[in-house]
C-alpha positions, 0 to 999 in steps of 0.5 A: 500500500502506498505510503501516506503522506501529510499532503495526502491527508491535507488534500483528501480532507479538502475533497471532503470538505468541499463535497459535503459543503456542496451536497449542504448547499444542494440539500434545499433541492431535494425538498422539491419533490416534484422530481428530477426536473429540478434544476438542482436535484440532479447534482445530488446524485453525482455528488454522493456517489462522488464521496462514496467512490472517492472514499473507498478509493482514498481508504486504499491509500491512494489519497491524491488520486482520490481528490483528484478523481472527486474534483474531476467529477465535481467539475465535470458536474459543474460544467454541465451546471452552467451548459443551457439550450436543450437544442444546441447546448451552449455556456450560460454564465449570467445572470449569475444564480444558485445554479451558475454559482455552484457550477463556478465553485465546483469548477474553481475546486477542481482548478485549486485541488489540481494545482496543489496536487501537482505543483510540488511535482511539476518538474516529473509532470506528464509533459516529461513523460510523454515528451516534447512531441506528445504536449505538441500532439495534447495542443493539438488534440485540445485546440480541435476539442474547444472547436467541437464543444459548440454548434455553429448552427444557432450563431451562424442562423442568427448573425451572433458570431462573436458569441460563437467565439467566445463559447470556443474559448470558454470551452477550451478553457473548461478542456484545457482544466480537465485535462490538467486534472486528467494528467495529474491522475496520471501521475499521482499513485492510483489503483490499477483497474483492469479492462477485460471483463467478460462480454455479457458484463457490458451488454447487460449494463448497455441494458440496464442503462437504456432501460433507467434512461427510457423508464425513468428519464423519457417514462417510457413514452415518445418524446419526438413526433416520429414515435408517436406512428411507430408506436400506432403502426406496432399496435396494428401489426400485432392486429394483423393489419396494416392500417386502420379504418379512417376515424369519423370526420368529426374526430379527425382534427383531434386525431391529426399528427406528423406522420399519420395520413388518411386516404381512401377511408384507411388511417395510416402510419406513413412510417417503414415497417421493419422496427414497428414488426419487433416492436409489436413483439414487445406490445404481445408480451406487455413490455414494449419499453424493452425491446429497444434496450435488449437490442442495445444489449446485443448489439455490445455483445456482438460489436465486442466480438466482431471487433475481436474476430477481426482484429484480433486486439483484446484491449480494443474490443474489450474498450468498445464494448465498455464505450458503448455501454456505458455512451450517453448517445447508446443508451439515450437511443436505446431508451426511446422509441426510435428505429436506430437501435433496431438499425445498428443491431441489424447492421452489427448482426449481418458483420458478425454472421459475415465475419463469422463466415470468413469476412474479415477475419484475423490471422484467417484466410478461408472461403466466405461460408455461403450460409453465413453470407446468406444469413449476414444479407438477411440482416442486412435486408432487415435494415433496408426495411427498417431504415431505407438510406442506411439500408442501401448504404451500408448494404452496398458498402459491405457488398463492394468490401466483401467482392474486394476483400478477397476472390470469395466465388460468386455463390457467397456473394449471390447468397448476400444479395438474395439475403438482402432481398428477402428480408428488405422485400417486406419494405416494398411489399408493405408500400404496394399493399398501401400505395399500390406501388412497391416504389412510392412510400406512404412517407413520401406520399404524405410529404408530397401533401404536407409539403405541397411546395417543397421536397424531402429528399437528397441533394442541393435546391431552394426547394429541399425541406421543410417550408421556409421558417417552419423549422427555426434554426433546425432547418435555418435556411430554405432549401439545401446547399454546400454551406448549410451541408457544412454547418450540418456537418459541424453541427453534427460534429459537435453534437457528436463530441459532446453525446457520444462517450458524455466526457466533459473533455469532449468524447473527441478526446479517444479520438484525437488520441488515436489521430496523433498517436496511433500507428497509421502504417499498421491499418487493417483491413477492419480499420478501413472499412469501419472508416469508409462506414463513417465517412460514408454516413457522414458524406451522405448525410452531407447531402441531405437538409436535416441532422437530427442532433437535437433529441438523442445526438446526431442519430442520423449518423447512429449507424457509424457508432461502431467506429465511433467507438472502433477510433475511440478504443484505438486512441485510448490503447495507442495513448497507453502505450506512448506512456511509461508503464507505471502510468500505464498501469493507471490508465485503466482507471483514468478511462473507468473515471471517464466512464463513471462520468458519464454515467453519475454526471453526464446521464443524470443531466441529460435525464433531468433537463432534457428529457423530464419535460414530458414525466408529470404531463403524460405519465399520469395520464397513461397511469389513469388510462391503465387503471381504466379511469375512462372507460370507453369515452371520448376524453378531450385532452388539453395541454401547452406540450406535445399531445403525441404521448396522449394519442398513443394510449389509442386503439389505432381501431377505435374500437368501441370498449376502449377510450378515445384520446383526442386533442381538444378542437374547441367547444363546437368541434368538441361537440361534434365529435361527441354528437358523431359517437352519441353512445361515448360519454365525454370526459375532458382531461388537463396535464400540466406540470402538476399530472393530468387531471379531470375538469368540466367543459370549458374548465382549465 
C-alpha cells in the first residue's frame, strides 16, 4: 500500500470538505419533490456517489488520486451546471444564480485541488513523460476539442458570431482544466483497474442503462413526433393489419399528427415497417419499453466480438464494448422509441454472421461460408426495411468490401444479395399493399401533401425541406446547399463530441488520441472499412437538409457508432502505450473515471433537463388510462406540450370498449365529435406540470 503522506491527508480532507459543503448547499433541492426536473436535484446524485467512490478509493491509500478523481467529477458536474439550450447546448454564465454559482465553485475546486496536487511535482509532470512531441500532439488534440464543444448552427442562423467565439474559448478553457486534472491522475499513485471483463458484463449494463434512461428519464413514452406512428403502426401489426379504418370526420382534427395520413377511408402510419414488426413483439408480451434496450444489449455483445474476430486486439474490443455501454448517445437511443437501435443491431448482426463466415477475419484466410453470407444479407435486408438510406448504404458498402476483400466465388456473394432481398422485400411489399406501388412510400406520399411546395429528399435546391421558417434554426435556411451541408456537418460534429462517450473533455478526446498517436502504417483491413462506414454516413448525410442532433445526438449518423467507438478504443490503447508503464498501469482507471462520468454526471443531466419535460404531463395520464379511469369515452385532452404521448394510449381501431384520446378542437368541434359517437360519454382531461387531471367543459 502506498505510503501516506501529510499532503495526502491535507488534500483528501479538502475533497471532503468541499463535497459535503456542496451536497449542504444542494440539500434545499431535494425538498422539491416534484422530481428530477429540478434544476438542482440532479447534482445530488453525482455528488454522493462522488464521496462514496472517492472514499473507498482514498481508504486504499491512494489519497491524491482520490481528490483528484472527486474534483474531476465535481467539475465535470459543474460544467454541465452552467451548459443551457436543450437544442444546441451552449455556456450560460449570467445572470449569475444558485445554479451558475455552484457550477463556478465546483469548477474553481477542481482548478485549486489540481494545482496543489501537482505543483510540488511539476518538474516529473506528464509533459516529461510523454515528451516534447506528445504536449505538441495534447495542443493539438485540445485546440480541435474547444472547436467541437459548440454548434455553429444557432450563431451562424442568427448573425451572433462573436458569441460563437467566445463559447470556443470558454470551452477550451473548461478542456484545457480537465485535462490538467486528467494528467495529474496520471501521475499521482492510483489503483490499477483492469479492462477485460467478460462480454455479457457490458451488454447487460448497455441494458440496464437504456432501460433507467427510457423508464425513468423519457417514462417510457415518445418524446419526438416520429414515435408517436411507430408506436400506432406496432399496435396494428400485432392486429394483423396494416392500417386502420379512417376515424369519423368529426374526430379527425383531434386525431391529426406528423406522420399519420388518411386516404381512401384507411388511417395510416406513413412510417417503414421493419422496427414497428419487433416492436409489436414487445406490445404481445406487455413490455414494449424493452425491446429497444435488449437490442442495445446485443448489439455490445456482438460489436465486442466482431471487433475481436477481426482484429484480433483484446484491449480494443474489450474498450468498445465498455464505450458503448456505458455512451450517453447508446443508451439515450436505446431508451426511446426510435428505429436506430433496431438499425445498428441489424447492421452489427449481418458483420458478425459475415465475419463469422470468413469476412474479415484475423490471422484467417478461408472461403466466405455461403450460409453465413446468406444469413449476414438477411440482416442486412432487415435494415433496408427498417431504415431505407442506411439500408442501401451500408448494404452496398459491405457488398463492394466483401467482392474486394478477397476472390470469395460468386455463390457467397449471390447468397448476400438474395439475403438482402428477402428480408428488405417486406419494405416494398408493405408500400404496394398501401400505395399500390412497391416504389412510392406512404412517407413520401404524405410529404408530397404536407409539403405541397417543397421536397424531402437528397441533394442541393431552394426547394429541399421543410417550408421556409417552419423549422427555426433546425432547418435555418430554405432549401439545401454546400454551406448549410457544412454547418450540418459541424453541427453534427459537435453534437457528436459532446453525446457520444458524455466526457466533459469532449468524447473527441479517444479520438484525437488515436489521430496523433496511433500507428497509421499498421491499418487493417477492419480499420478501413469501419472508416469508409463513417465517412460514408457522414458524406451522405452531407447531402441531405436535416441532422437530427437535437433529441438523442446526431442519430442520423447512429449507424457509424461502431467506429465511433472502433477510433475511440484505438486512441485510448495507442495513448497507453506512448506512456511509461507505471502510468500505464493507471490508465485503466483514468478511462473507468471517464466512464463513471458519464454515467453519475453526464446521464443524470441529460435525464433531468432534457428529457423530464414530458414525466408529470403524460405519465399520469397513461397511469389513469391503465387503471381504466375512462372507460370507453371520448376524453378531450388539453395541454401547452406535445399531445403525441396522449394519442398513443389509442386503439389505432377505435374500437368501441376502449377510450378515445383526442386533442381538444374547441367547444363546437368538441361537440361534434361527441354528437358523431352519441353512445361515448365525454370526459375532458388537463396535464400540466402538476399530472393530468379531470375538469368540466370549458374548465382549465
Amino acid at each position: 500500500m502506498p505510503q501516506i503522506c501529510v499532503k495526502s491527508v491535507r488534500t483528501a480532507a479538502l475533497g471532503a470538505l468541499v463535497a459535503a459543503t456542496s451536497a449542504l448547499a444542494a440539500t434545499p433541492a431535494v425538498a422539491a419533490v416534484a422530481g428530477l426536473s429540478h434544476p438542482l436535484v440532479w447534482p445530488i446524485l453525482p455528488i454522493v456517489l462522488t464521496g462514496l467512490i472517492c472514499g473507498v478509493v482514498a481508504l486504499r491509500g491512494y489519497r491524491d488520486f482520490a481528490a483528484l478523481a472527486g474534483v474531476f467529477l465535481l467539475g465535470s458536474m459543474g460544467q454541465w451546471m452552467l451548459v443551457q439550450d436543450p437544442y444546441f447546448p451552449a455556456l450560460k454564465l449570467t445572470p449569475l444564480s444558485l445554479r451558475v454559482g455552484l457550477g463556478l465553485a465546483a469548477l474553481a475546486l477542481q482548478a485549486g485541488v489540481t494545482v496543489w496536487v501537482l505543483l510540488p511535482d511539476i518538474r516529473v509532470g506528464l509533459l516529461r513523460r510523454i515528451g516534447w512531441g506528445g504536449g505538441l500532439r495534447l495542443v493539438v488534440v485540445l485546440g480541435l476539442l474547444g472547436l467541437f464543444a459548440v454548434s455553429p448552427t444557432l450563431y451562424v442562423a442568427y448573425g451572433y458570431l462573436p458569441s460563437y467565439a467566445v463559447q470556443i474559448v470558454l470551452w477550451g478553457g473548461l478542456v484545457g482544466l480537465h485535462l490538467l486534472t486528467l494528467g495529474g491522475l496520471l501521475l499521482v499513485p492510483g489503483p490499477d483497474l483492469g479492462l477485460r471483463l467478460p462480454g455479457w458484463i457490458y451488454a447487460a449494463l448497455a441494458v440496464a442503462g437504456s432501460l433507467a434512461v427510457g423508464v425513468l428519464a423519457m417514462q417510457a413514452i415518445p418524446h419526438v413526433g416520429d414515435e408517436v406512428p411507430y408506436i400506432l403502426q406496432a399496435k396494428l401489426y400485432l392486429q394483423g393489419a396494416l392500417t386502420a379504418p379512417a376515424p369519423p370526420e368529426a374526430l379527425r382534427p383531434g386525431l391529426e399528427y406528423y406522420l399519420l395520413d388518411i386516404v381512401d377511408g384507411r388511417w395510416i402510419p406513413t412510417t417503414a415497417p421493419g422496427w414497428p414488426i419487433l416492436l409489436a413483439l414487445g406490445f404481445a408480451a406487455g413490455m414494449p419499453w424493452l425491446i429497444n434496450p435488449l437490442l442495445t444489449g446485443a448489439t455490445v455483445l456482438l460489436a465486442r466480438s466482431f471487433a475481436l474476430r477481426s482484429s484480433g486486439a483484446v484491449a480494443q474490443a474489450n474498450l468498445v464494448a465498455l464505450l458503448m455501454a456505458v455512451s450517453p448517445w447508446v443508451l439515450a437511443v436505446g431508451g426511446s422509441y426510435m428505429t436506430h437501435s433496431t438499425a445498428v443491431f441489424m447492421a452489427v448482426l449481418a458483420w458478425w454472421c459475415l465475419s463469422r463466415g470468413g469476412f474479415l477475419r484475423h490471422g484467417e484466410a478461408r472461403p466466405l461460408s455461403v450460409g453465413w453470407a446468406v444469413a449476414g444479407g438477411l440482416a442486412m435486408g432487415w435494415l433496408f426495411a427498417t431504415r431505407q438510406f442506411e439500408g442501401v448504404l451500408i448494404g452496398v458498402l459491405t457488398g463492394l468490401a466483401l467482392v474486394a476483400h478477397r476472390p470469395f466465388g460468386w455463390r457467397p456473394i449471390l447468397g448476400y444479395a438474395l439475403g438482402c432481398i428477402a428480408t428488405g422485400a417486406i419494405y416494398l411489399i408493405a408500400n404496394f399493399a398501401i400505395t399500390g406501388n412497391p416504389l412510392v412510400a406512404p412517407l413520401a406520399a404524405y410529404l408530397e401533401g404536407y409539403w405541397p411546395d417543397t421536397r424531402n429528399a437528397f441533394g442541393f435546391g431552394p426547394d429541399l425541406g421543410p417550408p421556409a421558417k417552419s423549422w427555426g434554426a433546425l432547418d435555418f435556411r430554405p432549401g439545401h446547399s454546400p454551406f448549410e451541408g457544412a454547418i450540418n456537418t459541424a453541427n453534427g460534429l459537435a453534437s457528436l463530441n459532446r453525446e457520444a462517450l458524455g466526457w466533459a473533455t469532449g468524447s473527441f478526446l479517444a479520438a484525437g488520441l488515436a489521430l496523433t498517436f496511433g500507428n497509421w502504417r499498421r491499418i487493417t483491413r477492419f480499420d478501413l472499412f469501419l472508416g469508409l462506414v463513417l465517412l460514408g454516413t457522414i458524406g451522405g448525410m452531407f447531402f441531405y437538409w436535416f441532422t437530427g442532433t437535437f433529441f438523442v445526438g446526431p442519430r442520423y449518423w447512429y449507424i457509424a457508432c461502431l467506429p465511433v467507438f472502433w477510433i475511440s478504443a484505438c486512441g485510448l490503447t495507442a495513448f497507453t502505450a506512448r506512456v511509461p508503464e507505471e502510468t500505464a498501469k493507471r490508465a485503466g482507471s483514468v478511462i473507468w473515471l471517464l466512464c463513471l462520468s458519464a454515467l453519475v454526471v453526464f446521464l443524470p443531466w441529460r435525464g433531468a433537463e432534457k428529457y423530464h419535460q414530458y414525466r408529470e404531463n403524460y405519465a399520469g395520464l397513461e397511469a389513469l388510462h391503465e387503471a381504466d379511469r375512462f372507460g370507453h369515452d371520448l376524453v378531450f385532452v388539453t395541454t401547452e406540450g406535445d399531445i403525441g404521448p396522449a394519442l398513443v394510449l389509442n386503439d389505432p381501431m377505435l374500437p368501441p370498449g376502449k377510450p378515445i384520446y383526442l386533442k381538444d378542437m374547441g367547444a363546437a368541434q368538441n361537440a361534434a365529435a361527441a354528437a358523431a359517437l352519441p353512445d361515448r360519454g365525454v370526459r375532458h382531461v388537463t396535464l400540466s406540470s402538476d399530472g393530468a387531471g379531470e375538469h368540466p367543459p370549458g374548465g382549465n
